[in-house]
Gaussian input, Z-matrix of N, CA and C with variables (Angstrom, degrees):
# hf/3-21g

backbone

0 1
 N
 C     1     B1
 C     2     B2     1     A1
 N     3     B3     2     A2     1     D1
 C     4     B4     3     A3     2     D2
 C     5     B5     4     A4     3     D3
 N     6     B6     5     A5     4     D4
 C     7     B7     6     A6     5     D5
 C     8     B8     7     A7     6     D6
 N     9     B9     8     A8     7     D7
 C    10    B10     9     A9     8     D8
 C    11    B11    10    A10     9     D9
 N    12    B12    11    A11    10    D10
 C    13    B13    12    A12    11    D11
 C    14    B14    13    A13    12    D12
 N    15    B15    14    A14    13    D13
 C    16    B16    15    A15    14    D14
 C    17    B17    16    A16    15    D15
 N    18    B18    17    A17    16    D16
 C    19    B19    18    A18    17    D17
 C    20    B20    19    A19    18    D18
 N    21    B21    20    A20    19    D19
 C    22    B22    21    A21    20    D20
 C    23    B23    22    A22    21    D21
 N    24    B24    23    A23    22    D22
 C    25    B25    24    A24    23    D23
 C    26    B26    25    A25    24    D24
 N    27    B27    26    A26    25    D25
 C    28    B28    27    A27    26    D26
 C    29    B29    28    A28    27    D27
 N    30    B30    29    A29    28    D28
 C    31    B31    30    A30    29    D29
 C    32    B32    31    A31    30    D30
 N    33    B33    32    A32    31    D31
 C    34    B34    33    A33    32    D32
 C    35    B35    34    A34    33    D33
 N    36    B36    35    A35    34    D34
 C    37    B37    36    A36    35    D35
 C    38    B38    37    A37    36    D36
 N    39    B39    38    A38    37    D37
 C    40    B40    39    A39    38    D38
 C    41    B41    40    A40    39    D39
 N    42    B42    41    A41    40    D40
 C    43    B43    42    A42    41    D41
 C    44    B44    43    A43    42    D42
 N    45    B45    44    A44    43    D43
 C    46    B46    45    A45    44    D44
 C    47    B47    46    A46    45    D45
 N    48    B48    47    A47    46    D46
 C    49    B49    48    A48    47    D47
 C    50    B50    49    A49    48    D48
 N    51    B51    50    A50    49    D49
 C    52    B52    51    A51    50    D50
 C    53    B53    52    A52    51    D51
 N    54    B54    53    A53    52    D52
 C    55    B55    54    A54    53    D53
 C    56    B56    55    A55    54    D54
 N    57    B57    56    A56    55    D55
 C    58    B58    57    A57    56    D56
 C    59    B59    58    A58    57    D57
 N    60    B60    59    A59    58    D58
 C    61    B61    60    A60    59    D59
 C    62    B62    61    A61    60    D60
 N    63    B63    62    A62    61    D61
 C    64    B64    63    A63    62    D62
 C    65    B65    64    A64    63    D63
 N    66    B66    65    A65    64    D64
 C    67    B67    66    A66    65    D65
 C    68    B68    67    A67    66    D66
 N    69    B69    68    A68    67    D67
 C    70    B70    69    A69    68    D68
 C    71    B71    70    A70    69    D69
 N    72    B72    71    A71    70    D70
 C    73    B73    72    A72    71    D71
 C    74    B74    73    A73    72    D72
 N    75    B75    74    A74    73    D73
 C    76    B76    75    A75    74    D74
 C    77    B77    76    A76    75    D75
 N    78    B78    77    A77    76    D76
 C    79    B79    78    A78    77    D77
 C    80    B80    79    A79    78    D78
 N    81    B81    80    A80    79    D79
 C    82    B82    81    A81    80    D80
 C    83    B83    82    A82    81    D81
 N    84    B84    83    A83    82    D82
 C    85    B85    84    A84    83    D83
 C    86    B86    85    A85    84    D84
 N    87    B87    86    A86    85    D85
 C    88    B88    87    A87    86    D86
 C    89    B89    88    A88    87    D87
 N    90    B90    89    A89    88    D88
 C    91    B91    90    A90    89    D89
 C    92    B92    91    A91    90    D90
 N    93    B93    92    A92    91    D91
 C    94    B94    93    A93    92    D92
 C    95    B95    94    A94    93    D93
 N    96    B96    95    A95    94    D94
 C    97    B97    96    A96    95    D95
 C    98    B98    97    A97    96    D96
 N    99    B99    98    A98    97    D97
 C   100   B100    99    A99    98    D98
 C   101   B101   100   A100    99    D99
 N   102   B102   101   A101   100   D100
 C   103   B103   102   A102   101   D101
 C   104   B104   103   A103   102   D102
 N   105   B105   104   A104   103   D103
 C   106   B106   105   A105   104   D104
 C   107   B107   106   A106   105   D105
 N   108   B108   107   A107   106   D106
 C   109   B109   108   A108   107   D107
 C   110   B110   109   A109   108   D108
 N   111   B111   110   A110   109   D109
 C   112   B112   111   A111   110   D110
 C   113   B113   112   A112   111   D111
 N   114   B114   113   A113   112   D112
 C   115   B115   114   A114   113   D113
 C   116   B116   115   A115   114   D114
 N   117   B117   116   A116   115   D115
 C   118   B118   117   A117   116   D116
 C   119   B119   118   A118   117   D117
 N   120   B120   119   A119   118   D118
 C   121   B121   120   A120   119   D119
 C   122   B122   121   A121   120   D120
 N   123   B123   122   A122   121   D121
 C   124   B124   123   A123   122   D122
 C   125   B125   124   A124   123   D123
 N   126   B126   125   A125   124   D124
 C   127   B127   126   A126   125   D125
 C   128   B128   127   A127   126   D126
 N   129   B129   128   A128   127   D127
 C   130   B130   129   A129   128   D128
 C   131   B131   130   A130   129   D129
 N   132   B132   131   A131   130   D130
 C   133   B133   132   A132   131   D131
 C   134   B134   133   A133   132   D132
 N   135   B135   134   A134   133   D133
 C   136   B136   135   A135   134   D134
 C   137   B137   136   A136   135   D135
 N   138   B138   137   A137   136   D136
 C   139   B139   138   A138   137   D137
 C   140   B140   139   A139   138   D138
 N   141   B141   140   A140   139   D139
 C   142   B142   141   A141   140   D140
 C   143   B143   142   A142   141   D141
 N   144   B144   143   A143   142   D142
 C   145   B145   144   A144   143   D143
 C   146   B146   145   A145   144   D144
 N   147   B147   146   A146   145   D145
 C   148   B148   147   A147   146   D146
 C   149   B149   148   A148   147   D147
 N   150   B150   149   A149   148   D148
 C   151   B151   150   A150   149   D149
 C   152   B152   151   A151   150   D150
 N   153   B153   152   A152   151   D151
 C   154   B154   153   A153   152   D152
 C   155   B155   154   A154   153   D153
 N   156   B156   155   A155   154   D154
 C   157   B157   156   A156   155   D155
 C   158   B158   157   A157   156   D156
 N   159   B159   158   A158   157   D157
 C   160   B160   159   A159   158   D158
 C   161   B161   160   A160   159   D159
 N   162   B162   161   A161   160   D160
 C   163   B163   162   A162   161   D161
 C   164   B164   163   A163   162   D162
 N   165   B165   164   A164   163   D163
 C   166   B166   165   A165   164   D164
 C   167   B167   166   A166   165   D165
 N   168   B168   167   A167   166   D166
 C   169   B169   168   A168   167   D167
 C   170   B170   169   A169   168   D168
 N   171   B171   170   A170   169   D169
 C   172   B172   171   A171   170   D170
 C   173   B173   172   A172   171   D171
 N   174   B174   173   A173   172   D172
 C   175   B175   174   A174   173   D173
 C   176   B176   175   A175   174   D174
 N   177   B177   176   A176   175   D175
 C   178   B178   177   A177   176   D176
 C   179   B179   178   A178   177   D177
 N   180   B180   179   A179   178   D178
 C   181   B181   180   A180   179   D179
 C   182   B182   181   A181   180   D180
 N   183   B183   182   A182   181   D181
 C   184   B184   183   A183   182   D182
 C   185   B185   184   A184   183   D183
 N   186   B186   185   A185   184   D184
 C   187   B187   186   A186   185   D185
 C   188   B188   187   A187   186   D186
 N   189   B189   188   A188   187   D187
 C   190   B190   189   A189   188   D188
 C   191   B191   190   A190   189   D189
 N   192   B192   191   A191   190   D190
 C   193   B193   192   A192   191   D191
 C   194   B194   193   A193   192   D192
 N   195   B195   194   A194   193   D193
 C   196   B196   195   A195   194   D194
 C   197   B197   196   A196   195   D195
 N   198   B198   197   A197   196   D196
 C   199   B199   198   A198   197   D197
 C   200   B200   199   A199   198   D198
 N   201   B201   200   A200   199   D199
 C   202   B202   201   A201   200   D200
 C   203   B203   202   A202   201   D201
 N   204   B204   203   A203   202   D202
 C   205   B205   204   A204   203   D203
 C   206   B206   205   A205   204   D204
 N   207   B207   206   A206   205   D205
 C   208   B208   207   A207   206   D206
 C   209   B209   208   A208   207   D207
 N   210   B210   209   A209   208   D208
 C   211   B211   210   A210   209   D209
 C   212   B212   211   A211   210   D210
 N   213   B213   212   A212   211   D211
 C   214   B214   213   A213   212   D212
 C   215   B215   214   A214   213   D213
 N   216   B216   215   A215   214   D214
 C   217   B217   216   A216   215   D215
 C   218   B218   217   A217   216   D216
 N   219   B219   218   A218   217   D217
 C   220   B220   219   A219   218   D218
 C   221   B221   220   A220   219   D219
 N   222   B222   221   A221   220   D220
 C   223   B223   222   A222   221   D221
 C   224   B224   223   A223   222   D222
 N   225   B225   224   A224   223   D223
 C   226   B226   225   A225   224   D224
 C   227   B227   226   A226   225   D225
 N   228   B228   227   A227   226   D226
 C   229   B229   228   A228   227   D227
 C   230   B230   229   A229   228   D228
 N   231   B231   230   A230   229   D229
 C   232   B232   231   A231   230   D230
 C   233   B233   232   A232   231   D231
 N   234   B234   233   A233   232   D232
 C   235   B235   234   A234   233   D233
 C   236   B236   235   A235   234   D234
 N   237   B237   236   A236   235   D235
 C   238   B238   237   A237   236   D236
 C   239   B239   238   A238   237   D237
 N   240   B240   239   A239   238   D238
 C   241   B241   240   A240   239   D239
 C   242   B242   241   A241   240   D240
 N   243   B243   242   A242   241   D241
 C   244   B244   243   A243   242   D242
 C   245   B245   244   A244   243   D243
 N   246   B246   245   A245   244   D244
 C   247   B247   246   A246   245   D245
 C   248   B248   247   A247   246   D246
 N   249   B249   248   A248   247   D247
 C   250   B250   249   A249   248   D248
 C   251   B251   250   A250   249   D249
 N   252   B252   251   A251   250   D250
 C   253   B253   252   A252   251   D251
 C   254   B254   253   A253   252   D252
 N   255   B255   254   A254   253   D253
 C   256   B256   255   A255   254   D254
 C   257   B257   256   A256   255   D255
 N   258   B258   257   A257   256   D256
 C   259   B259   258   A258   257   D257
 C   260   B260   259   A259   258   D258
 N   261   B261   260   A260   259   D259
 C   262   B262   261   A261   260   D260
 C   263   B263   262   A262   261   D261
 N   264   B264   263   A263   262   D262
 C   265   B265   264   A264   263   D263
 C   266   B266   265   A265   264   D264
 N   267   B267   266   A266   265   D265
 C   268   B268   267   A267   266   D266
 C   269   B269   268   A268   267   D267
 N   270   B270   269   A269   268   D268
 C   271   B271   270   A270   269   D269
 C   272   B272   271   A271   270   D270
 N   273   B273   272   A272   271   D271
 C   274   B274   273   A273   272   D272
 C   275   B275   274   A274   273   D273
 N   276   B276   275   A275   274   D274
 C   277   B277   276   A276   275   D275
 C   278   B278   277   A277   276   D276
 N   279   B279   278   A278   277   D277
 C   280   B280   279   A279   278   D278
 C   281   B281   280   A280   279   D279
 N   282   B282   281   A281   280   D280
 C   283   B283   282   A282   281   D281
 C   284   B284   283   A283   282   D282
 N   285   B285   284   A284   283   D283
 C   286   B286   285   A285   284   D284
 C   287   B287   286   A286   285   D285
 N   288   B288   287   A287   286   D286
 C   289   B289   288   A288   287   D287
 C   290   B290   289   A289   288   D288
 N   291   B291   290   A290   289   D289
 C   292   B292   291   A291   290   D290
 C   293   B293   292   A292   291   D291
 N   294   B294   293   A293   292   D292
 C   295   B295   294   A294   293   D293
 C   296   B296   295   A295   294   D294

   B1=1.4438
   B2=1.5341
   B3=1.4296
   B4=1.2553
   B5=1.4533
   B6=1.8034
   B7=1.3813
   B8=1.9825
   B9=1.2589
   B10=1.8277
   B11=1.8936
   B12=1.4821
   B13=1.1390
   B14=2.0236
   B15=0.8363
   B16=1.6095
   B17=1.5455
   B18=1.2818
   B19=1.7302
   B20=1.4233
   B21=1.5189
   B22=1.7437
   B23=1.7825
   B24=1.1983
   B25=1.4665
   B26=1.6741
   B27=1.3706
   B28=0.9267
   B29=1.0827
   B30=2.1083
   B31=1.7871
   B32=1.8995
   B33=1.5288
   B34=1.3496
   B35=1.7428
   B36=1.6176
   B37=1.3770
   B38=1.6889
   B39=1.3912
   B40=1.7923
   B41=1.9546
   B42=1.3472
   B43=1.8767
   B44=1.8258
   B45=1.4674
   B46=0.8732
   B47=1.8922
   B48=1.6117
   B49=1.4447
   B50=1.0796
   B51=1.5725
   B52=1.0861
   B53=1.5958
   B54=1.6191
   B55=1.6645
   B56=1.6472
   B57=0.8886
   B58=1.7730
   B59=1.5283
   B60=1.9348
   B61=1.0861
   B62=1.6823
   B63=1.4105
   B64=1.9503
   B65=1.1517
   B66=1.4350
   B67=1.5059
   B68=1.4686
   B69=1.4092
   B70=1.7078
   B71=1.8467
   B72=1.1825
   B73=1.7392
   B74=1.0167
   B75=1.1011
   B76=2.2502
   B77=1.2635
   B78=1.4761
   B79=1.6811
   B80=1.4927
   B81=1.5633
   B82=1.5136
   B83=1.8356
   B84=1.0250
   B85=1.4847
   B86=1.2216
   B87=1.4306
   B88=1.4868
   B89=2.1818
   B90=1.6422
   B91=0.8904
   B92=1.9271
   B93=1.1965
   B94=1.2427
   B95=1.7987
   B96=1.3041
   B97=1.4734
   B98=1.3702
   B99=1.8104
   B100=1.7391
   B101=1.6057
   B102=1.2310
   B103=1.5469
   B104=1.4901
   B105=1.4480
   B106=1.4319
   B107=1.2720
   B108=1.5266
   B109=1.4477
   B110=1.8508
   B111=1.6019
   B112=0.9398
   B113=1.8158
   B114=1.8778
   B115=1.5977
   B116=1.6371
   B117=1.5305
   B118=1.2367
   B119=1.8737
   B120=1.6763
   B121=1.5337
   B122=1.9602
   B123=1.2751
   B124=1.6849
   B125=1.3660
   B126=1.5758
   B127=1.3966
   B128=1.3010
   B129=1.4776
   B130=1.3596
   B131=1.5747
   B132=1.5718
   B133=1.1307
   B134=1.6933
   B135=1.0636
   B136=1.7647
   B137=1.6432
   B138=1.0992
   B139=1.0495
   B140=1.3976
   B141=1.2670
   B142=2.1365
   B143=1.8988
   B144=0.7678
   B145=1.8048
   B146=1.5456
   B147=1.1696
   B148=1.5670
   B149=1.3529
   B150=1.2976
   B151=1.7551
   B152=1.5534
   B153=1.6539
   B154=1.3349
   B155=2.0683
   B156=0.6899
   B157=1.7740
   B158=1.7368
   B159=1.4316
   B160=1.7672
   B161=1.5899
   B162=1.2182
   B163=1.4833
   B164=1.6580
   B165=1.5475
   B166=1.4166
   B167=1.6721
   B168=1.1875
   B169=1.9632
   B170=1.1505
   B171=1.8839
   B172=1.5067
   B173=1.2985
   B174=0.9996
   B175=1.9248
   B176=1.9011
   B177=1.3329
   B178=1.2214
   B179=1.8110
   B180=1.7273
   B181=1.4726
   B182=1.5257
   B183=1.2569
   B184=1.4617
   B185=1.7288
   B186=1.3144
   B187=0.9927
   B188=1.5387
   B189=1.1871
   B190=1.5106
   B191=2.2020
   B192=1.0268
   B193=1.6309
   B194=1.9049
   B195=1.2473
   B196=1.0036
   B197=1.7566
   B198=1.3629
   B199=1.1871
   B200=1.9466
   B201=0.8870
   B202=1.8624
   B203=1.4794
   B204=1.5440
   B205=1.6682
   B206=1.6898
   B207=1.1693
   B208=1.7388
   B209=1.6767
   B210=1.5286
   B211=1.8165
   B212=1.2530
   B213=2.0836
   B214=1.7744
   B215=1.8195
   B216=1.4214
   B217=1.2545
   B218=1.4818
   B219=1.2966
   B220=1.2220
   B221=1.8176
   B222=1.5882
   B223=1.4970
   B224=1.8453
   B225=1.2798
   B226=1.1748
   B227=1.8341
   B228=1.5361
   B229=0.4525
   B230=1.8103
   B231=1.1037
   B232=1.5757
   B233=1.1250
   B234=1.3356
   B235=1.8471
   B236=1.4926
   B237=1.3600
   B238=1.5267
   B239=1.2602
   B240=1.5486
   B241=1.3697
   B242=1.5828
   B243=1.5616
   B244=1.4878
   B245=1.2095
   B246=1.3837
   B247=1.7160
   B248=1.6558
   B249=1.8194
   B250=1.0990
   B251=1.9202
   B252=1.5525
   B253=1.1449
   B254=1.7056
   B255=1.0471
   B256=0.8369
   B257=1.8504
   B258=1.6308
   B259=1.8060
   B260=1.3651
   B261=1.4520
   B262=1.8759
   B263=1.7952
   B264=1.4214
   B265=1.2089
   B266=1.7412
   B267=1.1241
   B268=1.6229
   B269=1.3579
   B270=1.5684
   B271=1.3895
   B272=1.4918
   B273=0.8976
   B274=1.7431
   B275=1.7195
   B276=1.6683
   B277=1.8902
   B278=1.1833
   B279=1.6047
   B280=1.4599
   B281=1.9399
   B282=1.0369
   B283=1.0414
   B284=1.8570
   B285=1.7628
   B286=0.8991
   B287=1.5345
   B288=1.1290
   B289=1.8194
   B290=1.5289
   B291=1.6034
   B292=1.6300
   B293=1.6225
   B294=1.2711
   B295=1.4641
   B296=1.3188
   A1=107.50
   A2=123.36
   A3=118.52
   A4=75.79
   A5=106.80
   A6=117.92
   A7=92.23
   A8=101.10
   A9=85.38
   A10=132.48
   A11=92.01
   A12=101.28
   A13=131.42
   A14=112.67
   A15=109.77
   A16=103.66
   A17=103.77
   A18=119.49
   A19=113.12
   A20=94.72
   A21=91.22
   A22=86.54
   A23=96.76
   A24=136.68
   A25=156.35
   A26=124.40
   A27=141.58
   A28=147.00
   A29=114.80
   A30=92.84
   A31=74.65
   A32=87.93
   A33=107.91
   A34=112.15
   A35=109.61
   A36=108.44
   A37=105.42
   A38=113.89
   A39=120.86
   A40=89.78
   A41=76.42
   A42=100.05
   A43=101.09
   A44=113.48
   A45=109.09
   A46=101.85
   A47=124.56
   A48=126.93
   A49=109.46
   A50=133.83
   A51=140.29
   A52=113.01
   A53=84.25
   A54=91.43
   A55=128.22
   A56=134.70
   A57=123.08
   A58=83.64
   A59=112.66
   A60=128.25
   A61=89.99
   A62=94.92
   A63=106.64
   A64=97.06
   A65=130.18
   A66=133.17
   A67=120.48
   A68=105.93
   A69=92.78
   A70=86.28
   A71=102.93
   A72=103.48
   A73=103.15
   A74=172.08
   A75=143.63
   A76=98.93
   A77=90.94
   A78=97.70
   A79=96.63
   A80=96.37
   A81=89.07
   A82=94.39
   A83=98.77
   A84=118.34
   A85=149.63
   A86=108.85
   A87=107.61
   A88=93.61
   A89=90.71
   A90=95.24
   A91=117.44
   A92=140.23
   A93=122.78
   A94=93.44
   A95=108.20
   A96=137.49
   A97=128.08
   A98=94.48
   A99=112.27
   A100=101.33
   A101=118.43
   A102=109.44
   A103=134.64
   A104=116.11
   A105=105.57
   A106=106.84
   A107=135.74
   A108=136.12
   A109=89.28
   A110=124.19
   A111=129.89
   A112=137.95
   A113=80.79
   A114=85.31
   A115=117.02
   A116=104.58
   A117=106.17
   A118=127.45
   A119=94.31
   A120=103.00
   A121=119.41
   A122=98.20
   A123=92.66
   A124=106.24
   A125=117.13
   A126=124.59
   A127=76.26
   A128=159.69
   A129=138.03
   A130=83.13
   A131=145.06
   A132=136.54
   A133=122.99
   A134=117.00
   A135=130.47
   A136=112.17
   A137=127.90
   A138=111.29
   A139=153.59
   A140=102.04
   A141=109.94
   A142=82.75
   A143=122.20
   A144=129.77
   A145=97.87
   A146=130.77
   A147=145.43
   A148=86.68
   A149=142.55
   A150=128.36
   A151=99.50
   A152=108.47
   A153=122.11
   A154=115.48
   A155=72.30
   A156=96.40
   A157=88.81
   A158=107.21
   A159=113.23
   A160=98.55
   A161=123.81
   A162=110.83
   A163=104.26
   A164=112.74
   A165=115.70
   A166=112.80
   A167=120.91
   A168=109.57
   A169=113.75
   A170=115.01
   A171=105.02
   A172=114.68
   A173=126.41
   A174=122.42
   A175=80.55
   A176=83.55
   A177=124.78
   A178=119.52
   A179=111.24
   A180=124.97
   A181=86.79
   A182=140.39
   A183=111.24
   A184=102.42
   A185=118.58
   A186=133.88
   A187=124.51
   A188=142.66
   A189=158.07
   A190=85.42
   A191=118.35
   A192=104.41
   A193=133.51
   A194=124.10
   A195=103.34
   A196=103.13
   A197=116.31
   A198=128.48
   A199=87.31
   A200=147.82
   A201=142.53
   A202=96.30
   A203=91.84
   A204=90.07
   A205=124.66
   A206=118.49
   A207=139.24
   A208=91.77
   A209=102.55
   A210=89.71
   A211=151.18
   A212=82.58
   A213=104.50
   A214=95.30
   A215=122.91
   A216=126.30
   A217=115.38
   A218=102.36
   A219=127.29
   A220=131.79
   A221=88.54
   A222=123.67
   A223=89.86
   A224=103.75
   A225=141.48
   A226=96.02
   A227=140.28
   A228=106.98
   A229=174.56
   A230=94.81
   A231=112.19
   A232=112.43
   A233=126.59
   A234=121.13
   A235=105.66
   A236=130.44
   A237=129.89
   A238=93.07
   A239=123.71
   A240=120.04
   A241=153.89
   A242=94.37
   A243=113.82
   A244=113.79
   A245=124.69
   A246=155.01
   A247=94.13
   A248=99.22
   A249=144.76
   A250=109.61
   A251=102.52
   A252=100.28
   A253=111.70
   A254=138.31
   A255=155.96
   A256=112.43
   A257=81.05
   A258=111.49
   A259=125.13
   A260=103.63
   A261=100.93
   A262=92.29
   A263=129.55
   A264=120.92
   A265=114.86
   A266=106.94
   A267=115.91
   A268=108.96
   A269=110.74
   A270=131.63
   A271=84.14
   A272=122.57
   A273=132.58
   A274=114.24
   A275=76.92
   A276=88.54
   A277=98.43
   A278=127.07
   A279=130.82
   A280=92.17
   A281=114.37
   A282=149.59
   A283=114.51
   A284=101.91
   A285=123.62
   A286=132.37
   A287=104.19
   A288=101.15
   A289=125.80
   A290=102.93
   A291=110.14
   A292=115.91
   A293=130.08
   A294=123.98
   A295=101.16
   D1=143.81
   D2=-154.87
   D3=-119.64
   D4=154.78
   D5=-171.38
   D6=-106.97
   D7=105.56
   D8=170.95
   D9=-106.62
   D10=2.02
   D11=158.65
   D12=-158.62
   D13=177.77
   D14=172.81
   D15=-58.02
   D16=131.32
   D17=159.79
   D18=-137.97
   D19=170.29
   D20=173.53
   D21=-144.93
   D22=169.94
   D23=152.38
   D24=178.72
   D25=134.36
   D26=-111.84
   D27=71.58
   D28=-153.83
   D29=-169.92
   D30=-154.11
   D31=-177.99
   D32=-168.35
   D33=-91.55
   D34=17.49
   D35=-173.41
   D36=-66.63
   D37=-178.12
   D38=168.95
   D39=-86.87
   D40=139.38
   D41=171.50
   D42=69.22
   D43=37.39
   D44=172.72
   D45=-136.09
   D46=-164.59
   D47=145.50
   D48=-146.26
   D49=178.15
   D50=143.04
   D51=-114.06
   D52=138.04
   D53=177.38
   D54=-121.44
   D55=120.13
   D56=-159.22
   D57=-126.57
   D58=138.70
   D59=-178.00
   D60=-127.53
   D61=146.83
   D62=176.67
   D63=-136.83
   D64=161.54
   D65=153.83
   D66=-61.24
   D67=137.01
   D68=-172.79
   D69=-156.18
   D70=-146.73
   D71=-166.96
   D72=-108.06
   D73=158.71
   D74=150.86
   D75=76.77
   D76=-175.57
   D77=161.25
   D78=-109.45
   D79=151.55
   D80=158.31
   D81=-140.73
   D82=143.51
   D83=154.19
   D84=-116.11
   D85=116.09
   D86=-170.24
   D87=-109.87
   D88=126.26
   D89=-175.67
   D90=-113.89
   D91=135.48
   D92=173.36
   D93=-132.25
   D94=144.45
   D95=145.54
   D96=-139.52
   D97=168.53
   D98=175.70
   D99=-82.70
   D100=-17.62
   D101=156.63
   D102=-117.90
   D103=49.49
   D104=-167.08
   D105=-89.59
   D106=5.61
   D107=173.70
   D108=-66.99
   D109=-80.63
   D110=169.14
   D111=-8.05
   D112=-72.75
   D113=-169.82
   D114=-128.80
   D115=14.59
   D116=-163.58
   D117=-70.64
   D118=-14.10
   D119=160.93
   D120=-69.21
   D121=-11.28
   D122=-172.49
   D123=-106.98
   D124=-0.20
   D125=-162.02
   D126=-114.03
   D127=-24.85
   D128=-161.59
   D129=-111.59
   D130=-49.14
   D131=161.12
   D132=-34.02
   D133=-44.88
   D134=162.41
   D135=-64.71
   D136=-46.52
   D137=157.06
   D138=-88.15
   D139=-4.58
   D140=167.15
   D141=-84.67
   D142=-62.58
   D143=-170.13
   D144=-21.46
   D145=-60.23
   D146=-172.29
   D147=-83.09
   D148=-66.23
   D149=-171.53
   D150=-31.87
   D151=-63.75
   D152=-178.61
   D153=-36.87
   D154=-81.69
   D155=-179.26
   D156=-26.94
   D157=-70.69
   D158=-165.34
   D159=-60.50
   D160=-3.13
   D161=175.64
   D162=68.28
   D163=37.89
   D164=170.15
   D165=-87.35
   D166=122.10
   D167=179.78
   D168=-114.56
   D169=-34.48
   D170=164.91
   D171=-112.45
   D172=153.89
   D173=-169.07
   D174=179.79
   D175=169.53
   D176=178.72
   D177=-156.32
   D178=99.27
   D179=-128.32
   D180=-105.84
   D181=127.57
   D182=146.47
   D183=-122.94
   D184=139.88
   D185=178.80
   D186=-108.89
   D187=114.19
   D188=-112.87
   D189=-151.42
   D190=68.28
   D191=173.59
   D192=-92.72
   D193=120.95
   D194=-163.40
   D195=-118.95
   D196=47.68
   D197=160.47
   D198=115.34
   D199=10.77
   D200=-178.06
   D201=-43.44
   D202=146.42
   D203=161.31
   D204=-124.81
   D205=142.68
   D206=-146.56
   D207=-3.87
   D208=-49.35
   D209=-167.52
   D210=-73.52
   D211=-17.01
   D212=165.97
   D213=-68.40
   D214=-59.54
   D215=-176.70
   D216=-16.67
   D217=-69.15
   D218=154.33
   D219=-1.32
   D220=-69.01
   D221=-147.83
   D222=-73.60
   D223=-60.84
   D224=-147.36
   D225=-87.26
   D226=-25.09
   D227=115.20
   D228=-65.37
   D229=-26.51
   D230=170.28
   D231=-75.83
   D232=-17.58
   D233=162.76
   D234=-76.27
   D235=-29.07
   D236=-174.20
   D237=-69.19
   D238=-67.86
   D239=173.18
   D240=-29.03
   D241=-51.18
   D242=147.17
   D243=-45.29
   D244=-66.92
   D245=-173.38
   D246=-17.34
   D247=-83.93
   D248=166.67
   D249=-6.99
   D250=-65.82
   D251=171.61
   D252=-107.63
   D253=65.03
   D254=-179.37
   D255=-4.60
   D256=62.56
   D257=161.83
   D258=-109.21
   D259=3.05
   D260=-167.98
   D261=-88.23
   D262=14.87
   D263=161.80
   D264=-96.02
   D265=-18.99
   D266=173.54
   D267=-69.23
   D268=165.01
   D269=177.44
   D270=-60.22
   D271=142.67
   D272=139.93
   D273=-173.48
   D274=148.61
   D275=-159.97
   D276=-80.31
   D277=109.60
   D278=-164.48
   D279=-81.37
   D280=-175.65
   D281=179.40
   D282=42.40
   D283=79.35
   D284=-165.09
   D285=50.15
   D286=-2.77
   D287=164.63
   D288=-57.79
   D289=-4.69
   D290=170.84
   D291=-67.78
   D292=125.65
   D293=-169.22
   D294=-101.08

């Protein structure tokens, strides 16, 4: 899936993130949380994992976390993504049924 423009999704509540994807070369991720001592290897693992899956290769990721768990991570990316290329108005079977 090709990223062709800036998106976001989510918000800055606790037990939530925000995620904004841009076109860029690679992935890159810049990641910040209130728990990255904790969990911040499974929150940067959760999110290339879903880049992966959506067939994302260049993006430019920034991730905003304020404690989410794997499935908001999840969620919230693949709505930026969709967003991004302006598919989150199409039928699509959200929550990983994308092959």
């Amino acid at each position: 899936m090709e990223i062709l423009k800036t998106a976001a999704a989510g918000t800055l509540e606790s037990s939530d993130c925000m995620v904004t994807v841009e076109p860029g070369q690679g992935i890159c991720l810049d990641l910040s949380s209130s728990v990255m001592n904790q969990y911040g290897r499974q929150i940067k693992a959760t999110v290339l994992e879903t880049l992966e899956r959506l067939g994302v290769e260049n993006a430019s990721v920034t991730v905003v976390d304020k404690g989410a768990l794997d499935c908001t991570l999840k969620a919230r990316v693949e709505c930026a993504v969709y967003r991004s290329c302006d598919a989150s108005a199409s039928n699509i079977p959200w929550g990983g049924a994308v092959r």
